[in-house]
DSSP file (Angstrom, degrees, kcal/mol; ACC not computed):
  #  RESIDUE AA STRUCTURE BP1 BP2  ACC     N-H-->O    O-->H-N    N-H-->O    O-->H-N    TCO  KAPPA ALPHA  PHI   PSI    X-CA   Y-CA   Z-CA
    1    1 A X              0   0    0      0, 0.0    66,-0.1     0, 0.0    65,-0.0   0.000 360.0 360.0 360.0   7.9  133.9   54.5 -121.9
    2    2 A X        +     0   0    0      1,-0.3     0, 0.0     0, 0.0     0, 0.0   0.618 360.0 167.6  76.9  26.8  132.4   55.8 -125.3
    3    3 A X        -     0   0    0      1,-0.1     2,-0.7    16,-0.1    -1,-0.3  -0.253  44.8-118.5 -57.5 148.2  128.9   54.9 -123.9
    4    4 A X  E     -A   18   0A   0     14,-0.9    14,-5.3     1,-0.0     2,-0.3  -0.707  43.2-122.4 -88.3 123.3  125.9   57.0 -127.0
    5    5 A X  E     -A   17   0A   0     -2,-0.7    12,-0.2    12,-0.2     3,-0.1  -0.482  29.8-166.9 -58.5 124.4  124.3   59.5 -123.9
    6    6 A X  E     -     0   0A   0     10,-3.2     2,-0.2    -2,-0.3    11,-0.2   0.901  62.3  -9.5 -97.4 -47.5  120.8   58.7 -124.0
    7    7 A X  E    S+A   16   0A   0      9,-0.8     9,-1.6     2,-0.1     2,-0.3  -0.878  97.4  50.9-147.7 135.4  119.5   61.7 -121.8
    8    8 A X  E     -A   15   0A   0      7,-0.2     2,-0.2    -2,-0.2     7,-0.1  -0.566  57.4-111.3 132.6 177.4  121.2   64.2 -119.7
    9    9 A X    >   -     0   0    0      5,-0.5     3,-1.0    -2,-0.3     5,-0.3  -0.675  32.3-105.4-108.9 167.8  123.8   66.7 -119.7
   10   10 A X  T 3  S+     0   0    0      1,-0.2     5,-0.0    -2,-0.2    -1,-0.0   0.208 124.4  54.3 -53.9   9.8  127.3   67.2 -117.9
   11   11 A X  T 3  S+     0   0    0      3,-0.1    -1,-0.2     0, 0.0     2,-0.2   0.023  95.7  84.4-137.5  23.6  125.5   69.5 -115.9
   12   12 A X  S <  S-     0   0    0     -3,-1.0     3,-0.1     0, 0.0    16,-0.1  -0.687  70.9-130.0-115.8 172.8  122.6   67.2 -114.7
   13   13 A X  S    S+     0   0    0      1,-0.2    15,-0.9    -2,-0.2     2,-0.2  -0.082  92.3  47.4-110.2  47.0  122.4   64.7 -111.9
   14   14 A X  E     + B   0  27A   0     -5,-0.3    -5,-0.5    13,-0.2     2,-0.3  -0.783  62.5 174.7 173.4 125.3  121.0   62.1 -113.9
   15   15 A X  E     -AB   8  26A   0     11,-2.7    11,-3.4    -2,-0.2     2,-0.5  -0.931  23.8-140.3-153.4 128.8  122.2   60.7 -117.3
   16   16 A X  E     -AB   7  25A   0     -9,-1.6   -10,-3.2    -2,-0.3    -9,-0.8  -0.728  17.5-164.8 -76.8 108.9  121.1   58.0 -119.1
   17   17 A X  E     -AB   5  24A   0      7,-4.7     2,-1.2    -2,-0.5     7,-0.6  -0.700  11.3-147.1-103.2 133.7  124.1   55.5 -121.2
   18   18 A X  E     +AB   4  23A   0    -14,-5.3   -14,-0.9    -2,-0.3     2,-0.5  -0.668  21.0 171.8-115.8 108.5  123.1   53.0 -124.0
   19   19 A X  E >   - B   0  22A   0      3,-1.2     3,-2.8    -2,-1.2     2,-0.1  -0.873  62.5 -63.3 -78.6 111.4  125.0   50.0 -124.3
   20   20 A X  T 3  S-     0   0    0     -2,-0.5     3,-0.0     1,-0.3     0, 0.0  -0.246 115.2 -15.0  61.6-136.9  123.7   47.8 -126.5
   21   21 A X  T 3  S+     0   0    0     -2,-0.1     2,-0.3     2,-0.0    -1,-0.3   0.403 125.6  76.2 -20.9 -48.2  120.5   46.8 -125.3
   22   22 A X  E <   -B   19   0A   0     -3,-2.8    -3,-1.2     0, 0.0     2,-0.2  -0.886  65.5-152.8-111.8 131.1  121.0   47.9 -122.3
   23   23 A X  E     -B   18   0A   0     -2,-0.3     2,-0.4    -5,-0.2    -5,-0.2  -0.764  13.7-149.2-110.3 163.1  120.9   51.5 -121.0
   24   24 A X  E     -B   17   0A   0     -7,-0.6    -7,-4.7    -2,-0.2     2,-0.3  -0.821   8.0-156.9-136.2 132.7  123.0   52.6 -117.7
   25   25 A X  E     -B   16   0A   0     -2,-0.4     2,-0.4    -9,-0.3    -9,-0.2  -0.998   8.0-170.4-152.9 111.1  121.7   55.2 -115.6
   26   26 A X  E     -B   15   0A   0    -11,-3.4   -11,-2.7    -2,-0.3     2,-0.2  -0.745   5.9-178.2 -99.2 147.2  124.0   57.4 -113.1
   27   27 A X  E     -B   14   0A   0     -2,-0.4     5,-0.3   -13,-0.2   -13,-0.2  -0.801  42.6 -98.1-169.1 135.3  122.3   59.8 -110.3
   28   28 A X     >  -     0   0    0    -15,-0.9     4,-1.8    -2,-0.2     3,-0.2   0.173  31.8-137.4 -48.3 138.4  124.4   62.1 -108.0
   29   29 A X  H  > S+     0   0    0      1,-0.2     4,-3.2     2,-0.2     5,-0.4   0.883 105.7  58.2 -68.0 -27.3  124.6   60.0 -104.7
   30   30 A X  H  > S+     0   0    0      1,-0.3     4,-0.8     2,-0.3    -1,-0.2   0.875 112.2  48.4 -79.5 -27.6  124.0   63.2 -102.5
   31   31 A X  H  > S+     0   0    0      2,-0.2     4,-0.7     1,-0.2    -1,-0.3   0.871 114.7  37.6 -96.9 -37.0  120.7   63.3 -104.7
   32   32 A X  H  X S+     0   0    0     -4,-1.8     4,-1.1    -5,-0.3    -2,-0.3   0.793 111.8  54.8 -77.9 -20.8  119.6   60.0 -104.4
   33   33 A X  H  <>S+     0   0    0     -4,-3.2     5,-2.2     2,-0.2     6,-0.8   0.731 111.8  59.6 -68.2 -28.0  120.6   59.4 -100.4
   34   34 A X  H  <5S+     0   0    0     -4,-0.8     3,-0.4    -5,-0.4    -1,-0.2   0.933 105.3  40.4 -58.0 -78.7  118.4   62.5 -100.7
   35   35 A X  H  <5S+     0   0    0     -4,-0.7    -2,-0.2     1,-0.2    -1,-0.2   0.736 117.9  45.0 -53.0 -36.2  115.5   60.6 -102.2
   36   36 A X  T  <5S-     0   0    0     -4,-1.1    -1,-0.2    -5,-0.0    -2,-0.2   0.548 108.9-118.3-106.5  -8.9  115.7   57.6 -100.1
   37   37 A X  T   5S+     0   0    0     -3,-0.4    -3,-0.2    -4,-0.3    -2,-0.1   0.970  79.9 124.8  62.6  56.5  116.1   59.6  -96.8
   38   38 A X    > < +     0   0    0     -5,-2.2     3,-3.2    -6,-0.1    -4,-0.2   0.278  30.6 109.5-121.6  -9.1  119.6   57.9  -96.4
   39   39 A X  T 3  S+     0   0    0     -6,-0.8     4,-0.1     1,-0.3    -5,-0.1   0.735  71.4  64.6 -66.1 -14.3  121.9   61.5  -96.1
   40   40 A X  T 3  S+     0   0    0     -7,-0.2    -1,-0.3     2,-0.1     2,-0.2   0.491  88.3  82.4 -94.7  12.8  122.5   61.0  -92.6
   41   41 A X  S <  S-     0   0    0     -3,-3.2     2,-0.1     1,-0.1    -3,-0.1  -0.609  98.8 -68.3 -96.0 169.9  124.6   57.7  -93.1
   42   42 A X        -     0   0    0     -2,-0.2     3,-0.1     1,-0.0    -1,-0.1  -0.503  31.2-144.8 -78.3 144.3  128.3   57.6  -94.0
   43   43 A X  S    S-     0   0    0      1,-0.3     2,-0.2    -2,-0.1    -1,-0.0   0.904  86.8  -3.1 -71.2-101.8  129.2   58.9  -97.6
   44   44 A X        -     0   0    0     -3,-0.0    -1,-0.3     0, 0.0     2,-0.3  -0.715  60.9-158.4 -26.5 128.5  132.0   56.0  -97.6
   45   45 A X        -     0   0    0     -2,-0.2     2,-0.9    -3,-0.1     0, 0.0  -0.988  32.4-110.0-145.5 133.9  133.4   53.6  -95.4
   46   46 A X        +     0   0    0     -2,-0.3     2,-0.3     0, 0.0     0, 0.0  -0.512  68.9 114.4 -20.2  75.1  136.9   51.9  -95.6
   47   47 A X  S    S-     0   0    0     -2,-0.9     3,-0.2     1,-0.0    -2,-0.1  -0.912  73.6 -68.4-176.3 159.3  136.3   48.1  -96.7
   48   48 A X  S    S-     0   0    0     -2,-0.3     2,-0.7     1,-0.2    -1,-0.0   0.069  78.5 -83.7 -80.7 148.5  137.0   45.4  -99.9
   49   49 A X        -     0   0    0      1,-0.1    -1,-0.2     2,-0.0    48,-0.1  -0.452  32.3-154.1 -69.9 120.2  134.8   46.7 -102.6
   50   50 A X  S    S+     0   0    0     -2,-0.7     2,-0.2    -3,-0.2    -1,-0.1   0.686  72.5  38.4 -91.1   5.0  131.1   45.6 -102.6
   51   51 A X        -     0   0    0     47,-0.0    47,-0.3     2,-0.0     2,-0.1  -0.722  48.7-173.6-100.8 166.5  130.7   46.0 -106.5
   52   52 A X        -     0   0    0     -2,-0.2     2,-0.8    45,-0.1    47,-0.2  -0.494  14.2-152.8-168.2 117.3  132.1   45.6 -109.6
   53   53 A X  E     -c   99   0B   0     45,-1.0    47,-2.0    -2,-0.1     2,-0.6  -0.523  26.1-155.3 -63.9  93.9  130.7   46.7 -112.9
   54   54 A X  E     -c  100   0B   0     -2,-0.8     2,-0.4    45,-0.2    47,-0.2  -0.771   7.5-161.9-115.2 148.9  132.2   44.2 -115.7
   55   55 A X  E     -c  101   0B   0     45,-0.7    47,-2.6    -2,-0.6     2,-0.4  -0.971  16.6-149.4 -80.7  87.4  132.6   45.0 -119.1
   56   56 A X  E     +c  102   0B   0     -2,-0.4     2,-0.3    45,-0.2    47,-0.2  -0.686  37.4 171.5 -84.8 126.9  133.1   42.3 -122.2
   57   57 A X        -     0   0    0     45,-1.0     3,-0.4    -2,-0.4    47,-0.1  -0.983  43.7-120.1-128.6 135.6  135.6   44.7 -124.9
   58   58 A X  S    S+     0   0    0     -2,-0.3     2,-0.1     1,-0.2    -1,-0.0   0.802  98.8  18.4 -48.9 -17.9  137.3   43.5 -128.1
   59   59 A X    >>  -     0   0    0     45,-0.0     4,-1.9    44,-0.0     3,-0.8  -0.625  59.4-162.5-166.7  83.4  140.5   44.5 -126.6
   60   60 A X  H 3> S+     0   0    0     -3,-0.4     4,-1.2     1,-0.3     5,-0.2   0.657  93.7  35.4 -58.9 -14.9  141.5   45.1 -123.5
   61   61 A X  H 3> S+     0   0    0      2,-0.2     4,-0.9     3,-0.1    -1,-0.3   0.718 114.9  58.0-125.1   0.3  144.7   46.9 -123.7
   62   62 A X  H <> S+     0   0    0     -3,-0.8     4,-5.5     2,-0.1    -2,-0.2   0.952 112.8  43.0 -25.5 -70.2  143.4   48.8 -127.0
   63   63 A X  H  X S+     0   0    0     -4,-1.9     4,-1.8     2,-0.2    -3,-0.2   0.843 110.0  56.6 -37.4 -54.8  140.4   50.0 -124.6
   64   64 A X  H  X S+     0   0    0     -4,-1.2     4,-2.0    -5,-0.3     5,-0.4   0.924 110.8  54.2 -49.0 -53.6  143.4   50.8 -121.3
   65   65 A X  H  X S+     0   0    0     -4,-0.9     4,-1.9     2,-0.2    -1,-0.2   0.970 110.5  37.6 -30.6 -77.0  144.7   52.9 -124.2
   66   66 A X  H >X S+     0   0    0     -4,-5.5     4,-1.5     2,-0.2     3,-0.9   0.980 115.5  53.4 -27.5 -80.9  141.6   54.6 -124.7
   67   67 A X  H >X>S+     0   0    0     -4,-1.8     3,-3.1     1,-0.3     5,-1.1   0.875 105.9  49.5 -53.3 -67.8  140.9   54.8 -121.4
   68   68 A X  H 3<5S+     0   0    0     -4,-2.0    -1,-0.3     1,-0.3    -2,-0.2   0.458 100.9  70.1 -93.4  13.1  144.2   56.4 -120.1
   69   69 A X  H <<5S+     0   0    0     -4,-1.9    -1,-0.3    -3,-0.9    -2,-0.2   0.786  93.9  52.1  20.2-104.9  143.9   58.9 -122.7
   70   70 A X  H <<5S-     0   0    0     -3,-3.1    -2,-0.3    -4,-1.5    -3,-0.1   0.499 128.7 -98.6 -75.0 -27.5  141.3   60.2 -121.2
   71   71 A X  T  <5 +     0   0    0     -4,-0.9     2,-0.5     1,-0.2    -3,-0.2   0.554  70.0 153.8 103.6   1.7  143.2   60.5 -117.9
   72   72 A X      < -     0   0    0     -5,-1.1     2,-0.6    -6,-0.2    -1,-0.2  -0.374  39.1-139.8 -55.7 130.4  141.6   57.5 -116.6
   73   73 A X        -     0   0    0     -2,-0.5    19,-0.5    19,-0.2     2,-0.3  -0.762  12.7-137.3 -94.2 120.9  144.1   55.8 -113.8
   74   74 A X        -     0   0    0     -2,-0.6    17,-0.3     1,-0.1     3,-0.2  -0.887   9.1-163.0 -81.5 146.0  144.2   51.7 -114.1
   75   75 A X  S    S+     0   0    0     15,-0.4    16,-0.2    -2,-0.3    -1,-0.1  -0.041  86.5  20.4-149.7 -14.1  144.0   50.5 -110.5
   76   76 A X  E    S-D   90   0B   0     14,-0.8    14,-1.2    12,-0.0    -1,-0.2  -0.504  82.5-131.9 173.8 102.9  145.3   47.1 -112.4
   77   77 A X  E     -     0   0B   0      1,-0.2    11,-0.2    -3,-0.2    13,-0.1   0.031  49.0 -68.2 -36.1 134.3  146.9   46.6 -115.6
   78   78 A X  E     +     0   0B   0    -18,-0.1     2,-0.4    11,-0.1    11,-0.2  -0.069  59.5 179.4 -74.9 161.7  145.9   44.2 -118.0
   79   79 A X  E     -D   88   0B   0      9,-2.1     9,-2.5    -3,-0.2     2,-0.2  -0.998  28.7-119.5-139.1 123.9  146.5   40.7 -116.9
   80   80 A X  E     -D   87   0B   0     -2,-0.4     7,-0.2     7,-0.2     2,-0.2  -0.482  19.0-162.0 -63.4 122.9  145.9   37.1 -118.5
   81   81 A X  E >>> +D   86   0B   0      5,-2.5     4,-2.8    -2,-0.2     3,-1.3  -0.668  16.8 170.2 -92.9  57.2  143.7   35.0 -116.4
   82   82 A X  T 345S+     0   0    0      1,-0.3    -1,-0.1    -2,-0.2     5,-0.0   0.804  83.9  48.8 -46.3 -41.8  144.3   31.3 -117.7
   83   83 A X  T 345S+     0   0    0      1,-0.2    -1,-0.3    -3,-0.1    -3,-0.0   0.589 117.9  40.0 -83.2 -29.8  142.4   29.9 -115.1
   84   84 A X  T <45S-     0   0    0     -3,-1.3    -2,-0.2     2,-0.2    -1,-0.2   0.902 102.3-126.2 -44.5 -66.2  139.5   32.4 -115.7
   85   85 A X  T  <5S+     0   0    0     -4,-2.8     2,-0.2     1,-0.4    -3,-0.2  -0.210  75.5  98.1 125.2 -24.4  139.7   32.3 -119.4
   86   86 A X  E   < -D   81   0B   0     -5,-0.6    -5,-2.5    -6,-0.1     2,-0.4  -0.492  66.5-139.6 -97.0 159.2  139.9   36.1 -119.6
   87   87 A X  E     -DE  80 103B   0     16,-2.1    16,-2.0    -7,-0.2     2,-0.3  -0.918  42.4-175.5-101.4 132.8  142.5   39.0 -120.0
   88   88 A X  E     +DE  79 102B   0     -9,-2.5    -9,-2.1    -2,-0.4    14,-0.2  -0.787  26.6 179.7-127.9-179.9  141.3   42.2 -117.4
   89   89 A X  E     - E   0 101B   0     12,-0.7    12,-0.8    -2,-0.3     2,-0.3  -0.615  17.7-144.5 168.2 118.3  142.1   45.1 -116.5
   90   90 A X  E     +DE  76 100B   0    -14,-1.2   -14,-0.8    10,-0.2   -15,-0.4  -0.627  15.9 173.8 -95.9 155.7  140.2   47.5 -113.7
   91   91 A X  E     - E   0  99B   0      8,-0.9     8,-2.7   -17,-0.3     2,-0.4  -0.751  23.0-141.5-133.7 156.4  139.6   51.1 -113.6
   92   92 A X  E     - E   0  98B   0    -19,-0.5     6,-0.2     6,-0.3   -19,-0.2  -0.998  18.4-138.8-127.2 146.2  137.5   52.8 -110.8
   93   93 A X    >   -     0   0    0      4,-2.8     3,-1.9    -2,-0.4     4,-0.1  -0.438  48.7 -64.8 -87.4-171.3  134.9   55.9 -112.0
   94   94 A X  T 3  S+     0   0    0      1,-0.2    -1,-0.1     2,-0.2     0, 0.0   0.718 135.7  49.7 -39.8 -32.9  134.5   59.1 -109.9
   95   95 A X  T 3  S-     0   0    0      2,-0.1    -1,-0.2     1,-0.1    -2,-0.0   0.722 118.1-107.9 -99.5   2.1  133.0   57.7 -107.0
   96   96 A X    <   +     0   0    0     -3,-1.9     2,-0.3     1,-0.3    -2,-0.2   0.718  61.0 157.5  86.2  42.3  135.7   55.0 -106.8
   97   97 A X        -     0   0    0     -4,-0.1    -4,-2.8   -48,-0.1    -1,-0.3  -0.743  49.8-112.2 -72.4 136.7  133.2   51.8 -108.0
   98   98 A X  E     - E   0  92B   0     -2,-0.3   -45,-1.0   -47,-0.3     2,-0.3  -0.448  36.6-173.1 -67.2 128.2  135.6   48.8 -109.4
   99   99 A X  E     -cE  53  91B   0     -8,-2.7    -8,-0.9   -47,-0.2     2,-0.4  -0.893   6.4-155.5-126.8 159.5  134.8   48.8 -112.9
  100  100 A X  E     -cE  54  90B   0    -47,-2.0   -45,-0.7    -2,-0.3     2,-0.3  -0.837   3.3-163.6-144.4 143.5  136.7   45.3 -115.2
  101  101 A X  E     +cE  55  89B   0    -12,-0.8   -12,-0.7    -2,-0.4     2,-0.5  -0.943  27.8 168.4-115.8 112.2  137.2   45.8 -118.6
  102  102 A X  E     -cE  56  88B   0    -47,-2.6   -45,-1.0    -2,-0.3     2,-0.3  -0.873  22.2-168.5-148.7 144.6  137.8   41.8 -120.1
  103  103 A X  E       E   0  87B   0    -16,-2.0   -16,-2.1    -2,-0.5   -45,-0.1  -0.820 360.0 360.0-109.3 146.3  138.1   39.8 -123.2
  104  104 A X              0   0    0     -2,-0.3    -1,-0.1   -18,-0.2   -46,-0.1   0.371 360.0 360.0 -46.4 360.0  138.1   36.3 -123.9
C-alpha cells in the first residue's frame, strides 16, 4: 500500500509501517501464537470476517490501480455507497484480513 517501512526487512517477522502519525506493526502469526502460548488452537476457522482494516485514500480506483499492479486481487470492486457517503473497494493481505480502501 506504499506504507515508508519504519523497521524490518522482508526477511523478518516483524516490521514496522508509518502512516502518518501512526505506525502499523505486522508479526508472523506462527510467531506471535508462539509468544502468547496460543499454537495449539486453530490457524483459521471458516466464519464472516472479524476485522477490517479501513483506509481513507484520495482515490479509490487510482489506488485499485495501484494495487492490482502489484498483483493484488480486489475481493470487491469499487462501489459508490450513497447511503454511506463513501466510494470502497476491499482487498484482503496475505493472511486473508479484509482490508477497505474509501474516499468521500
Amino acid at each position: 500500500m506504499g506504507f515508508q517501512p519504519g523497521f524490518g526487512t522482508e526477511d523478518d517477522t516483524y516490521a514496522d509501517f508509518v502512516v502518518g502519525e501512526t505506525n502499523i506493526s505486522l508479526f508472523d502469526k506462527n510467531e506471535m501464537s508462539q509468544n502468547l502460548g496460543t499454537l495449539d488452537k486453530p490457524a483459521r476457522a471458516d466464519s464472516q470476517d472479524h476485522i477490517c482494516l479501513v483506509f481513507g485514500v484520495e482515490n479509490v480506483d487510482e489506488f485499485c490501480r495501484t494495487l492490482t499492479a502489484k498483483g493484488v486481487l480486489l475481493v470487491a470492486q469499487p462501489t459508490n455507497h450513497p447511503d454511506w457517503g463513501v466510494r470502497t473497494a476491499h482487498f484482503r493481505d496475505p493472511d486473508g484480513n479484509l482490508i477497505e480502501v474509501n474516499q468521500s
